[in-house]
One Martini backbone bead per residue (centre of mass of N, CA, C, O) as a GRO file, in nm:
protein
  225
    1UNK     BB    1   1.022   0.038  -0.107
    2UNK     BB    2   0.690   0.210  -0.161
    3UNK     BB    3   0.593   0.543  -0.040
    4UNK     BB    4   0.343   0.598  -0.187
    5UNK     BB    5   0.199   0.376  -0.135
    6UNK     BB    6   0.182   0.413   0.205
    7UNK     BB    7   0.057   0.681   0.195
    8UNK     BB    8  -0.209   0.597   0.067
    9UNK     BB    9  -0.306   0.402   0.254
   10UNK     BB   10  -0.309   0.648   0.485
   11UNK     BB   11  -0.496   0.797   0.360
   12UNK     BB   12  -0.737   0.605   0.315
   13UNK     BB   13  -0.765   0.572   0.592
   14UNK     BB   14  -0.811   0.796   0.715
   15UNK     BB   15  -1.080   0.875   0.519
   16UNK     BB   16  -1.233   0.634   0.659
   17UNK     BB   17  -1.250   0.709   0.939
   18UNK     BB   18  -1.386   1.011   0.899
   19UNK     BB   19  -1.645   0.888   0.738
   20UNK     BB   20  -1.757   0.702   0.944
   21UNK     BB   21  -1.796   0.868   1.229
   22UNK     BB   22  -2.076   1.001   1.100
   23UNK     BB   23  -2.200   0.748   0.959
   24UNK     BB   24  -2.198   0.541   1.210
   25UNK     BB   25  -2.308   0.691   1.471
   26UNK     BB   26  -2.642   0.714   1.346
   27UNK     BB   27  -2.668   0.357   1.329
   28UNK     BB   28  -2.519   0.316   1.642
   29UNK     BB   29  -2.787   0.412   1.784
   30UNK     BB   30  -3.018   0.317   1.641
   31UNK     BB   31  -2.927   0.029   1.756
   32UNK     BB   32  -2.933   0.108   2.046
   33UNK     BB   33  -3.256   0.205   2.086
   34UNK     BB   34  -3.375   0.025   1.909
   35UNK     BB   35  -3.722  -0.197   1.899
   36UNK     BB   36  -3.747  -0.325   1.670
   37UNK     BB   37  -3.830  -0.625   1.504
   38UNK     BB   38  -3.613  -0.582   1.243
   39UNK     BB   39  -3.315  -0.501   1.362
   40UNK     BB   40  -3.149  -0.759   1.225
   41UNK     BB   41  -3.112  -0.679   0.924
   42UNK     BB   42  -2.925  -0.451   1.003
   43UNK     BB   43  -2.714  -0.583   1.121
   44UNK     BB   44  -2.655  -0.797   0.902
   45UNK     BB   45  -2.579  -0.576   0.690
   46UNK     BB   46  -2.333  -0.439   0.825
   47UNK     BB   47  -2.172  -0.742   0.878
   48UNK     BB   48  -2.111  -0.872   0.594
   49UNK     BB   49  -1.805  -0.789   0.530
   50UNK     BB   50  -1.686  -1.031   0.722
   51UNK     BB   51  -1.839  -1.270   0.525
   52UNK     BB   52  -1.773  -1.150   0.266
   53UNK     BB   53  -1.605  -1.252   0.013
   54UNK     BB   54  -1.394  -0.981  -0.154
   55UNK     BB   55  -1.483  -1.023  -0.427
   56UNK     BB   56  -1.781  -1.008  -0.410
   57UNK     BB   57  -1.779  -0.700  -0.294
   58UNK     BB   58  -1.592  -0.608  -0.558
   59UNK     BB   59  -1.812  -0.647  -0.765
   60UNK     BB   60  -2.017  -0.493  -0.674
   61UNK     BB   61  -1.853  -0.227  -0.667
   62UNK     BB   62  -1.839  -0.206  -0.977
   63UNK     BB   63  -2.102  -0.275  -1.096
   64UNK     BB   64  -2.197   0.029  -0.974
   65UNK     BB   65  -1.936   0.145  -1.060
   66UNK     BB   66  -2.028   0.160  -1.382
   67UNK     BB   67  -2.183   0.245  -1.683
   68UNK     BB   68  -2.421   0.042  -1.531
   69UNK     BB   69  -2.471   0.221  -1.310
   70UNK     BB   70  -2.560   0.424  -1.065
   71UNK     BB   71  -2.277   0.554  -0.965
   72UNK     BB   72  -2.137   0.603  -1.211
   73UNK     BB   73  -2.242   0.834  -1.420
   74UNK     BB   74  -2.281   1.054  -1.232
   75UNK     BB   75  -1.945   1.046  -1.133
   76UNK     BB   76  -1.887   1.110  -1.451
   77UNK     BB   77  -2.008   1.402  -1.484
   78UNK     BB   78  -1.881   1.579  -1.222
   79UNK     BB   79  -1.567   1.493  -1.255
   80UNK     BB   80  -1.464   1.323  -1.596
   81UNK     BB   81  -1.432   1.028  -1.420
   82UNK     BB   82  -1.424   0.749  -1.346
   83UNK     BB   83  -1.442   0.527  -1.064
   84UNK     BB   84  -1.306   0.328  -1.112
   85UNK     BB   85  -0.973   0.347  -1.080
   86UNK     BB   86  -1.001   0.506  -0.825
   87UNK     BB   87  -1.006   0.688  -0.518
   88UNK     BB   88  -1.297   0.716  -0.475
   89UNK     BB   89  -1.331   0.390  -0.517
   90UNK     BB   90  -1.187   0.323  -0.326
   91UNK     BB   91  -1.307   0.462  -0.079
   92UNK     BB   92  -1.605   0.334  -0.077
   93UNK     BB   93  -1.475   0.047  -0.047
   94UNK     BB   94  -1.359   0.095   0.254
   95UNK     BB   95  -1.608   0.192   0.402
   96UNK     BB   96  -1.795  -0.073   0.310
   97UNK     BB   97  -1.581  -0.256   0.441
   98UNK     BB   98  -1.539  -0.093   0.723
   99UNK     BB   99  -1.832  -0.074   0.879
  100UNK     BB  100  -1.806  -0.273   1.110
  101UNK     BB  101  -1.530  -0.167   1.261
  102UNK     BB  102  -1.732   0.111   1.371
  103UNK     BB  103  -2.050  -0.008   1.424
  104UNK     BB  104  -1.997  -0.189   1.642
  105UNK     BB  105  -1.882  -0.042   1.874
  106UNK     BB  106  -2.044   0.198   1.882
  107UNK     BB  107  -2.254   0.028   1.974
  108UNK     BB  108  -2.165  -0.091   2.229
  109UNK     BB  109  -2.083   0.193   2.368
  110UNK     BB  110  -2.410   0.313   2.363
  111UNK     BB  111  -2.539   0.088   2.507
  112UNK     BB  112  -2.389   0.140   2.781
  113UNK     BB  113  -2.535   0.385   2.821
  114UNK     BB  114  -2.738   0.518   3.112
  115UNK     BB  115  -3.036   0.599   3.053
  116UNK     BB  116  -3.112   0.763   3.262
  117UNK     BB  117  -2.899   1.010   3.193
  118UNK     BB  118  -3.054   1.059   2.999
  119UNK     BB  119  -3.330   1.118   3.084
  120UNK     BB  120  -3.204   1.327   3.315
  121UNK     BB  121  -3.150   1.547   3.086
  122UNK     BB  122  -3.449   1.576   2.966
  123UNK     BB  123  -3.581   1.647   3.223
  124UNK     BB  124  -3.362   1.926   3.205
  125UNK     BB  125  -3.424   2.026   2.918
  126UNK     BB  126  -3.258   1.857   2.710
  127UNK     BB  127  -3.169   1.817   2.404
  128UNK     BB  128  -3.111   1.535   2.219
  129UNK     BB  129  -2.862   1.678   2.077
  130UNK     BB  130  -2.705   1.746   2.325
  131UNK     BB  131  -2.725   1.519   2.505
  132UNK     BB  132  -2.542   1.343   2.313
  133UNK     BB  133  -2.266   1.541   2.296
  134UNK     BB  134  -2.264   1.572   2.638
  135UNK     BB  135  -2.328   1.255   2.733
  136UNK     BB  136  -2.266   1.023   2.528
  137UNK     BB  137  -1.989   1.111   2.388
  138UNK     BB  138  -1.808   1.121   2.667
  139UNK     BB  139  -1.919   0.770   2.755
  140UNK     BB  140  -1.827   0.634   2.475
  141UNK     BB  141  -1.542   0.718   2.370
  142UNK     BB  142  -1.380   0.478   2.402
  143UNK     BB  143  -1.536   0.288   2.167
  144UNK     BB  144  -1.491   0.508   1.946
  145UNK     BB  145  -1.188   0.463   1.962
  146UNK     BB  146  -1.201   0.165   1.861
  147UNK     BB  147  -1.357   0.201   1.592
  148UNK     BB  148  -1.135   0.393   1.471
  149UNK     BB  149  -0.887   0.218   1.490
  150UNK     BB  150  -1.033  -0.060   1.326
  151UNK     BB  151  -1.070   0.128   1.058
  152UNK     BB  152  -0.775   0.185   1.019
  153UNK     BB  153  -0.651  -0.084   1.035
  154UNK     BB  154  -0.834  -0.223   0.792
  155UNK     BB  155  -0.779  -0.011   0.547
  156UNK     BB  156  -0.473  -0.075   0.653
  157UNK     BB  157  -0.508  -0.377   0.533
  158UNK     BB  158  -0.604  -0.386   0.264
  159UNK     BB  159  -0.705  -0.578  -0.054
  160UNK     BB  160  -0.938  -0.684  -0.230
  161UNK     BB  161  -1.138  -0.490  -0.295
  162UNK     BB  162  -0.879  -0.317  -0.329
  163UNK     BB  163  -0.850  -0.454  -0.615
  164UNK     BB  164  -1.091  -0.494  -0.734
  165UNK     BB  165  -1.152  -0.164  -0.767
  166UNK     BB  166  -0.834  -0.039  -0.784
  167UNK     BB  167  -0.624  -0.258  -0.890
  168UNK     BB  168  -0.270  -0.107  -1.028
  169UNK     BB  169  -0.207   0.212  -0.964
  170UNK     BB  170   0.058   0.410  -0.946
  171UNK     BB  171  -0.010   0.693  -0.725
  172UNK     BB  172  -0.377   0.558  -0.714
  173UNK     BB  173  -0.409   0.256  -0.594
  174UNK     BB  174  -0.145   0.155  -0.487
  175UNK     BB  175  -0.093   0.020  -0.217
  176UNK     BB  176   0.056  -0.163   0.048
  177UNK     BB  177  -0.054  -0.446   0.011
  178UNK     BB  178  -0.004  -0.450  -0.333
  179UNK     BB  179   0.319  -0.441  -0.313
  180UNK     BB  180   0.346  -0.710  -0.137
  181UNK     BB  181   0.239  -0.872  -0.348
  182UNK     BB  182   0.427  -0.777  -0.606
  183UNK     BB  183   0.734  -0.843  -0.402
  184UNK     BB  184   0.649  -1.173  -0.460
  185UNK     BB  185   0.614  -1.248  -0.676
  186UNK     BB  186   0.916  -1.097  -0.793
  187UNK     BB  187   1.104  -1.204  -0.550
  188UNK     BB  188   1.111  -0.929  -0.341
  189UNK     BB  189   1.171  -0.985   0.018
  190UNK     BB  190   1.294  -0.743   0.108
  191UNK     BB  191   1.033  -0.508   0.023
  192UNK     BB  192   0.849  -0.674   0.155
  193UNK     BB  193   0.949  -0.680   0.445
  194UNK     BB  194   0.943  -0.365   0.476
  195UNK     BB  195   0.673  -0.343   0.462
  196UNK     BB  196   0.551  -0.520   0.638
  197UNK     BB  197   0.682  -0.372   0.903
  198UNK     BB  198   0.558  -0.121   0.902
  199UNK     BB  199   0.280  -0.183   0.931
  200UNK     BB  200   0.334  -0.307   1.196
  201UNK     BB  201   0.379  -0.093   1.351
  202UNK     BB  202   0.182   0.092   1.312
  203UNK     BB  203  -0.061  -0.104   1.448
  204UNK     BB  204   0.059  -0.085   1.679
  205UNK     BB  205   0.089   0.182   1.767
  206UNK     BB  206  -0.221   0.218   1.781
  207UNK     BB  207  -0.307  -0.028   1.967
  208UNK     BB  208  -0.160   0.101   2.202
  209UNK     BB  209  -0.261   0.414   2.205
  210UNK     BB  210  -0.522   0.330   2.273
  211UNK     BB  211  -0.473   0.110   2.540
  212UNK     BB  212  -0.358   0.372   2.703
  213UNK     BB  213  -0.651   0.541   2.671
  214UNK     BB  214  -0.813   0.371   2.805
  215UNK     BB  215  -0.695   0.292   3.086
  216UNK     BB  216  -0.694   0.594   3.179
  217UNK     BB  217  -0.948   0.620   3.184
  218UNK     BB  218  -1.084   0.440   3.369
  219UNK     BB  219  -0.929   0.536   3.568
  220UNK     BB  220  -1.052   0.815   3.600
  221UNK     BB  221  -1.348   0.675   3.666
  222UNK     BB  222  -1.255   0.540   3.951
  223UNK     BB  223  -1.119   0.795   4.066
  224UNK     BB  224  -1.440   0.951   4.092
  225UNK     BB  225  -1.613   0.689   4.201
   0.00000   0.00000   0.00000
């Protein structure tokens, strides 16, 4: 098993999970609330990464990131080293495509919130952005949960994108999902299977952990009510 891999992979996760949180929940607002007559453009583009197969959204995102693109030579000039086949190409390649596993629960979430409360809420002369952190998203809290969990989950179990965008560079690109496509390759099985059972743990302990939290929420609900 290669612990190094797994860490990468853990960091990977968790910073995904953390920025898509702020970039997520003001896309799953404006989508919870927004009437425009074109908003299923942007659900379809948000949605985009779970129906574009990965290699398509891999080559566009390297593509992008490269030195005839828009943001490889910016982030090359400021950092000193290219974008792609580096964790910060890796990290932006895991946002974009776990978009949708984020900002779609937290959309459904943010819409479950009954507007009464809201608008009662402004009618108490609260501002608007009070009233989101005060009302809005501790009755949402649930489902923003729900949201961050399948962000991580998702991130850590990522393979073609991150192959494709940060190649297999030991201790700065290489995953725990390529170290286990390496360790068949390879036909070493029982490291493939080490790393494999490893991460099916982690999966379950967080989507069970997550489904703890949900229910004691939900009973706490029950029993205000």
């Amino acid at each position: 098993m290669d612990p190094t891999a797994l860490l990468l992979s853990l960091r990977l996760a968790g910073w995904t999970t953390m920025l898509l949180l702020p970039l997520g929940l003001p896309i799953a607002w404006w989508l919870a609330r927004s009437r425009w007559r074109w908003k299923f453009l942007l659900e379809a583009l948000v949605a985009l990464p779970l129906v574009l197969p990965p290699t398509v959204l891999g080559f566009y995102l390297l593509r992008a990131m490269g030195p005839q693109g828009p943001l490889g030579p910016a982030f090359e000039s400021l950092s000193g080293h290219p974008l792609p086949f580096s964790f910060e190409g890796l990290l932006l390649a895991s946002v974009i495509s776990s978009l949708p596993f984020s900002v779609q629960p937290f959309t459904a979430a943010l819409a479950g919130v009954d507007p009464r409360l809201i608008e009662a809420s402004w009618c108490l002369g609260v501002s608007r952005a009070r009233t989101f952190f005060r009302v809005v998203l501790p009755l949402a809290a649930t489902g923003i949960l729900s949201g961050m969990v399948l962000t991580f989950a998702h991130a850590l179990g990522e393979f073609g994108v991150v192959l494709m965008v940060g190649g297999n560079l030991p201790g700065r690109t290489r995953t725990a999902s390529i170290a286990i496509y390496d360790a068949v390759q390879a036909l070493d099985y029982d490291a493939a299977g080490r790393m494999s059972l490893v991460l099916l743990i982690v999966s379950f302990v967080v989507l069970a952990l997550t489904q703890g939290l949900r229910r004691g929420r939900e009973s706490a609900w029950t029993r205000r009510s």
